[in-house]
C-alpha positions as CSV (number, residue, x, y, z in Angstrom):
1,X,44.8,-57.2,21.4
2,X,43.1,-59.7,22.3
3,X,44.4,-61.2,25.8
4,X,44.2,-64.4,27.0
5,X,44.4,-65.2,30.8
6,X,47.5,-67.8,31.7
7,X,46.0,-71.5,32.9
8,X,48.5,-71.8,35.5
9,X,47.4,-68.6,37.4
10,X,48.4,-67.0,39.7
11,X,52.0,-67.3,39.0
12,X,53.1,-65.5,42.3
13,X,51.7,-65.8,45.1
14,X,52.2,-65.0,49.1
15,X,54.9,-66.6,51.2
16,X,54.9,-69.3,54.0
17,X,53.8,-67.3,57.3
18,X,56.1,-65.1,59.1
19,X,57.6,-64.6,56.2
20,X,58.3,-61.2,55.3
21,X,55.6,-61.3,51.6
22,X,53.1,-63.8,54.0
23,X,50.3,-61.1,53.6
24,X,49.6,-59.7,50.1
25,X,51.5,-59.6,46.7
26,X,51.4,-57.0,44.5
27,X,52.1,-54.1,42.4
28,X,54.7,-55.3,39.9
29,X,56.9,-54.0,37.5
30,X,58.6,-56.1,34.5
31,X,61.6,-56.0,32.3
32,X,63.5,-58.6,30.6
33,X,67.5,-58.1,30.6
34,X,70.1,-60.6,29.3
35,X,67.4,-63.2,28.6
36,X,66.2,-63.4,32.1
37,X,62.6,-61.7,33.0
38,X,62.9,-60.0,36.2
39,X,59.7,-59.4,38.2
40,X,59.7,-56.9,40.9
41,X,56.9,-56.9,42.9
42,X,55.2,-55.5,47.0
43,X,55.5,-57.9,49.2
44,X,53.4,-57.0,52.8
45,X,53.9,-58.6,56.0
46,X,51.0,-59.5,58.3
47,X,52.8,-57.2,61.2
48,X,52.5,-54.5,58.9
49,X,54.6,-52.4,56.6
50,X,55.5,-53.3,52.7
51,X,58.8,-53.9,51.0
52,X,60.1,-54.9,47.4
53,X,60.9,-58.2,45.8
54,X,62.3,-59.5,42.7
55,X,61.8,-62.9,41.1
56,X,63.1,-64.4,38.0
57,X,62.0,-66.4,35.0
58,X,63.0,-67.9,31.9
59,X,59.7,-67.7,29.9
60,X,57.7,-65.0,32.1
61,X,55.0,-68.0,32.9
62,X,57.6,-69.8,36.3
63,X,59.2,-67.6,38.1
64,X,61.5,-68.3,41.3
65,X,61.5,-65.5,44.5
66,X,65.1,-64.5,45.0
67,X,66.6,-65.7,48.5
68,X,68.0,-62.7,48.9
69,X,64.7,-60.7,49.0
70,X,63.1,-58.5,50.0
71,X,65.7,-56.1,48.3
72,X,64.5,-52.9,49.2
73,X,62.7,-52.3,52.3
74,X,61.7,-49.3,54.8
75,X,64.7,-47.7,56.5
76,X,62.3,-46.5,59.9
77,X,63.2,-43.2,59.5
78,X,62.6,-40.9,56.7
79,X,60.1,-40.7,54.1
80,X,60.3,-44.7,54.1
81,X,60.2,-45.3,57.6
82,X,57.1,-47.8,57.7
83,X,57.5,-49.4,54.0
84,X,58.6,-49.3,50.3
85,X,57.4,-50.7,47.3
86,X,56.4,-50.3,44.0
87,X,59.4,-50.1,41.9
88,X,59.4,-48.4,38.5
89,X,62.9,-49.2,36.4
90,X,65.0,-47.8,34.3
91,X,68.6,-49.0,32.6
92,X,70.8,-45.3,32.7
93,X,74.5,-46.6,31.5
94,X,76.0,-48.9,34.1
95,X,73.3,-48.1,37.0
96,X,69.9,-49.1,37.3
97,X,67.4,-46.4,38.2
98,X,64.6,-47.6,40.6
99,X,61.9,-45.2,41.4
100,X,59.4,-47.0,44.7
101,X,56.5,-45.0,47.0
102,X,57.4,-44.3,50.2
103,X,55.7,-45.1,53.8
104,X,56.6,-42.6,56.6
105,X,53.9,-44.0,59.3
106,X,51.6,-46.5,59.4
107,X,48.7,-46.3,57.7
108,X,47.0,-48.1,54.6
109,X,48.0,-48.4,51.5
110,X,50.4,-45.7,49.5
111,X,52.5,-43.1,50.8
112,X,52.5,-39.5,49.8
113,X,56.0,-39.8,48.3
114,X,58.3,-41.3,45.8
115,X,61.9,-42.0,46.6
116,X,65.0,-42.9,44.0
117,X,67.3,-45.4,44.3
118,X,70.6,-46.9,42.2
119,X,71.7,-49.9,41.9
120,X,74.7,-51.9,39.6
121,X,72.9,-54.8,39.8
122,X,69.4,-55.4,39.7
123,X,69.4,-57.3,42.7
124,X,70.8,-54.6,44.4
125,X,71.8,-53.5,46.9
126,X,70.3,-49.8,46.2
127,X,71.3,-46.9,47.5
128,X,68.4,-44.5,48.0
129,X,68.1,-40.8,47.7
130,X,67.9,-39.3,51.3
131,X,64.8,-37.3,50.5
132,X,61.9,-37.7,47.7
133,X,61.8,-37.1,44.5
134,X,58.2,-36.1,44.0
135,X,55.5,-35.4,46.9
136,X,52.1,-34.9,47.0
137,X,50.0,-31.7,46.2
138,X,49.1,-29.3,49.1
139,X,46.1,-29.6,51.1
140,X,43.0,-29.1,48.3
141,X,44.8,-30.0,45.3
142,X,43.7,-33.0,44.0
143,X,46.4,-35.1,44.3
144,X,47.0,-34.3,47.7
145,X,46.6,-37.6,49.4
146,X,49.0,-39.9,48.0
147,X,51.1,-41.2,45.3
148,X,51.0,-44.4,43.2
149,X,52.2,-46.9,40.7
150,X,55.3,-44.9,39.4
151,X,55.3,-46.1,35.2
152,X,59.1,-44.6,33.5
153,X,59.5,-43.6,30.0
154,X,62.5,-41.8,28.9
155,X,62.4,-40.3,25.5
156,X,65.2,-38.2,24.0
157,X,67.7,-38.0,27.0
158,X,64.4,-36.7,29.1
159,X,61.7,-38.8,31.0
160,X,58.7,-38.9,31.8
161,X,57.0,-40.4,35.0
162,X,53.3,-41.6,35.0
163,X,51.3,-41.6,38.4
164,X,48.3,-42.3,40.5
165,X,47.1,-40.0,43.2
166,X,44.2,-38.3,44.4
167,X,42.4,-36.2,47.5
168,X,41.6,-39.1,49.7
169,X,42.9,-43.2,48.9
170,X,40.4,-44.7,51.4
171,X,37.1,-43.0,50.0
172,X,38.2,-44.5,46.3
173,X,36.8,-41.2,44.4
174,X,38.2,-38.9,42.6
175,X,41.4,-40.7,42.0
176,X,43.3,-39.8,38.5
177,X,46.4,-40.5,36.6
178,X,49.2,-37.6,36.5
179,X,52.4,-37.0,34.8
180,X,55.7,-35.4,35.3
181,X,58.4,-34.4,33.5
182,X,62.5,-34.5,34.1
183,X,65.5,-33.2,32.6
184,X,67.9,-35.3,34.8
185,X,65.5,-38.2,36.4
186,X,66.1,-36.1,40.2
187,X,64.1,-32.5,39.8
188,X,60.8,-33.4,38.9
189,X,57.8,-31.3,37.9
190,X,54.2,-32.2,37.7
191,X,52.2,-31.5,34.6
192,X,50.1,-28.0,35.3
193,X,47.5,-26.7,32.4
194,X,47.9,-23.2,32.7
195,X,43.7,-22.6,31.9
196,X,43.1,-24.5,35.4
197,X,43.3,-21.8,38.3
198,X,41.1,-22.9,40.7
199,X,41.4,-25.9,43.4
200,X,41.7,-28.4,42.6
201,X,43.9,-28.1,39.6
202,X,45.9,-24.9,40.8
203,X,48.9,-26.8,41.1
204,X,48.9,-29.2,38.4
205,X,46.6,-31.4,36.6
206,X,45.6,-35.2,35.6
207,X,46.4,-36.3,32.3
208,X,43.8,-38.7,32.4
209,X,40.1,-38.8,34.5
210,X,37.8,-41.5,35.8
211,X,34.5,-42.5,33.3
212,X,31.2,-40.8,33.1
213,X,28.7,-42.2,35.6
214,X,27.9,-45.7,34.3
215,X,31.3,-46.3,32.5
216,X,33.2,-49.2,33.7
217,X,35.9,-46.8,35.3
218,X,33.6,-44.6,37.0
219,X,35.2,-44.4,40.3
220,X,38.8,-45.2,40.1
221,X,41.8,-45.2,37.2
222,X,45.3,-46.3,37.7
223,X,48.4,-45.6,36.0
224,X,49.7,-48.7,33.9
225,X,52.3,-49.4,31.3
226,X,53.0,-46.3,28.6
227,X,54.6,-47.7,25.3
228,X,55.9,-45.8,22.1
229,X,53.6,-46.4,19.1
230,X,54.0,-45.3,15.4
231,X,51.4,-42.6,16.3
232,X,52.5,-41.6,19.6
233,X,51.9,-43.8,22.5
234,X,50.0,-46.2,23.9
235,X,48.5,-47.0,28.0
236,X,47.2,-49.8,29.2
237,X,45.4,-49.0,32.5
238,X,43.4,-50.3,35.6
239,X,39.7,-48.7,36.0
240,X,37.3,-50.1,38.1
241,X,33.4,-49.1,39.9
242,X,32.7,-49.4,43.8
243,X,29.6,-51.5,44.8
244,X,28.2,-51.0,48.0
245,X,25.8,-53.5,49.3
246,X,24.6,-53.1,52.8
247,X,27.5,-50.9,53.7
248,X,29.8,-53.3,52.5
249,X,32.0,-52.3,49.8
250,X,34.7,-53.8,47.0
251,X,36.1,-53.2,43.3
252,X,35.0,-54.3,40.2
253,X,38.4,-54.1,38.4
254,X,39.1,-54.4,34.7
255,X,42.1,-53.2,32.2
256,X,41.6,-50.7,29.5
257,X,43.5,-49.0,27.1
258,X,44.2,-46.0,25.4
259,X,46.5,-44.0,22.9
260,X,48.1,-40.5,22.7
261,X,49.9,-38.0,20.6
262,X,51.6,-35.8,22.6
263,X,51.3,-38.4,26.5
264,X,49.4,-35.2,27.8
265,X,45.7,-36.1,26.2
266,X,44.7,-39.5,26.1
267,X,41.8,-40.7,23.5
268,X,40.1,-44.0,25.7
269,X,39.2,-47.1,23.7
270,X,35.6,-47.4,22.7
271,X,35.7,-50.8,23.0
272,X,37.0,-51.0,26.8
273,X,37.8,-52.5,29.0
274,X,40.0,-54.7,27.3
275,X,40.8,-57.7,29.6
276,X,38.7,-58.4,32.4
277,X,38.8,-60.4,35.6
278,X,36.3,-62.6,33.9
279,X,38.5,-63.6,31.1
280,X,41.2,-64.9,33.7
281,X,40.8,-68.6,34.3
282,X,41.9,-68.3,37.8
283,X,38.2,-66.2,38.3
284,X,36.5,-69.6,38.6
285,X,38.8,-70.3,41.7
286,X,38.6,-67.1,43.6
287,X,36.4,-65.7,46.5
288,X,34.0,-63.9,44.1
289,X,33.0,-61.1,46.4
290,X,36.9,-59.9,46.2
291,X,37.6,-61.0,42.3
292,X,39.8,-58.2,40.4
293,X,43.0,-57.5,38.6
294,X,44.6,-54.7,39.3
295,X,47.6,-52.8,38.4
296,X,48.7,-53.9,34.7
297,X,52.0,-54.0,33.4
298,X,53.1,-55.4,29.8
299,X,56.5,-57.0,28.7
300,X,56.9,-57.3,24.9
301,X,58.4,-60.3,23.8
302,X,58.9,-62.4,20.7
303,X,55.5,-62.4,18.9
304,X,53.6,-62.1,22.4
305,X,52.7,-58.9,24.5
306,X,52.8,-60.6,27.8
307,X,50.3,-58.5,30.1
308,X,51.1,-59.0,34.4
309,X,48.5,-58.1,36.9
310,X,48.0,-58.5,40.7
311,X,44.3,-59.8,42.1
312,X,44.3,-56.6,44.6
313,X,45.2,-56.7,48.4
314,X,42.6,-59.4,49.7
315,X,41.8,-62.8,50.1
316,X,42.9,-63.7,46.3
317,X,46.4,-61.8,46.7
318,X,48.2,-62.8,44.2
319,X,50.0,-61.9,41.0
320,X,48.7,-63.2,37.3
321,X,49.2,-62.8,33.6
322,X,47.9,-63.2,30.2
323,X,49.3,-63.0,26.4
324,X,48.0,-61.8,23.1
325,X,49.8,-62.2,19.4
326,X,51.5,-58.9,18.4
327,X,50.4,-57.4,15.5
């Protein structure tokens, strides 16, 4: 594919202050449904805490916020008390399935838990399932820390749920891409190769690990879109390296891709990454020190695979997109 990054970038972008999305936006999910693209994304308030927003387009280039949002927000209790976000989605009959990370104090960026929540409408309102539907690791597994950018994929009345995590979110190492597998889309259970028996991988295991040393995704890899192929499936995923410069630090972020079988063993692209911040004409107006793209999801439609993207929780916040011709 060979992706070209929208002119009118970014085509989402904070709210007015004192608005509840006036900090970052982020962390989106698409799907198109009875001609109308719906685009959820994690809106973050400058007081702190995150919740979920939709907005709607006719072409997946404009896009309106709904006044209604945000549509699902931290309840301050629970596993949710501080914020939700990050919606994954799935159609099951009349309901709609939405799958978000949960917040239980204050703190940075993702929670250790994912919550479930149905819904008639897409809009909402959701009801949410009083407890969490998949936690982190114990203490010295590797995915112990916290969990990330839920991707759905239900194949043969049974699903599959495709995850970040990893031992610690702030250091920005050692941070993989899991899997787990459901009957029912409630009881969850993590992927675990039987031949790893020592921490970290007692528990369960990634699916997918960072580069070698000197690979473009050295540091970090993120769970993005999973799509059924002729030859199994197919990933399109965030990967980035850390610079540090006089103890100051950022991301070099770029999207790859990669195919699979079976979903369990992932063969990367040789030619990666495939898309990077570079090719996106809204590079040339961003604060270069803080210049990613992060967090990929795809909507197929027509002759286009439309590919969505956020530019991280900084100074460019903000959410983008490009297109390729499907082949």
């Amino acid at each position: 594919m060979n992706f070209r990054g929208y002119e009118g970038n970014p085509i989402l972008t904070p709210g007015e202050p004192g608005s509840w999305d006036d900090l970052y936006v982020s962390l989106c999910w698409i799907l198109e449904y009875q001609d109308t693209i719906y685009l959820f994304y994690t809106g973050s308030h400058s007081t702190g805490g995150s919740s979920l927003g939709l907005a709607t387009s006719s072409d997946g280039y404009h896009f309106t916020k709904y006044t209604g949002n945000p549509i699902l927000t931290g309840d301050h209790k629970g596993y949710d008390a501080f914020g939700a976000g990050q919606g994954g989605i799935l159609k099951e009959d009349s309901l709609w399935v939405l799958y978000f990370n949960g917040r239980e104090i204050a703190g940075y960026g993702s929670g250790p838990s994912f919550g479930r929540a149905t819904s008639k409408l897409l809009r909402g309102p959701w009801t949410k399932s009083e407890g969490p539907v998949l936690k982190t690791g114990r203490r010295g597994e590797w995915d112990s820390d916290f969990l990330s950018t839920p991707v759905l994929v239900k194949e043969n009345g049974s699903y599959r749920m495709y995850y970040t995590s990893g031992e610690n979110l702030i250091s920005f190492t050692k941070i993989y891409i899991g899997m787990s597998t459901s009957e029912d889309g409630i009881n969850w259970k993590k992927y675990n190769n039987p031949s790893t028996q020592q921490h970290p991988f007692v528990d369960s295991d990634p699916v997918m690990f960072t580069g070698k040393q000197g690979e473009w995704d050295q540091d970090v890899i993120m769970a993005g879109p999973v799509l059924p192929i002729n030859s199994g499936f197919e990933m399109y995923y965030y990967g980035s390296v850390i610079h540090n410069i006089i103890k100051d630090s950022w991301e070099a972020g770029s999207i790859g891709y990669a195919t699979s079988k079976d979903g369990i063993y992932w063969e990367k692209y040789e030619k990666n990454p495939v898309y990077t911040v570079e090719d996106d004409p809204y590079y040339f107006k961003m604060l270069k020190k803080e210049a990613i793209i992060h967090d990929p999801r795809i909507l197929v439609k027509d002759s286009l695979y439309m590919l969505y993207y956020d530019y991280g929780a900084g100074a460019n916040s903000a959410i983008g997109m490009a297109v390729a011709n499907v082949k």
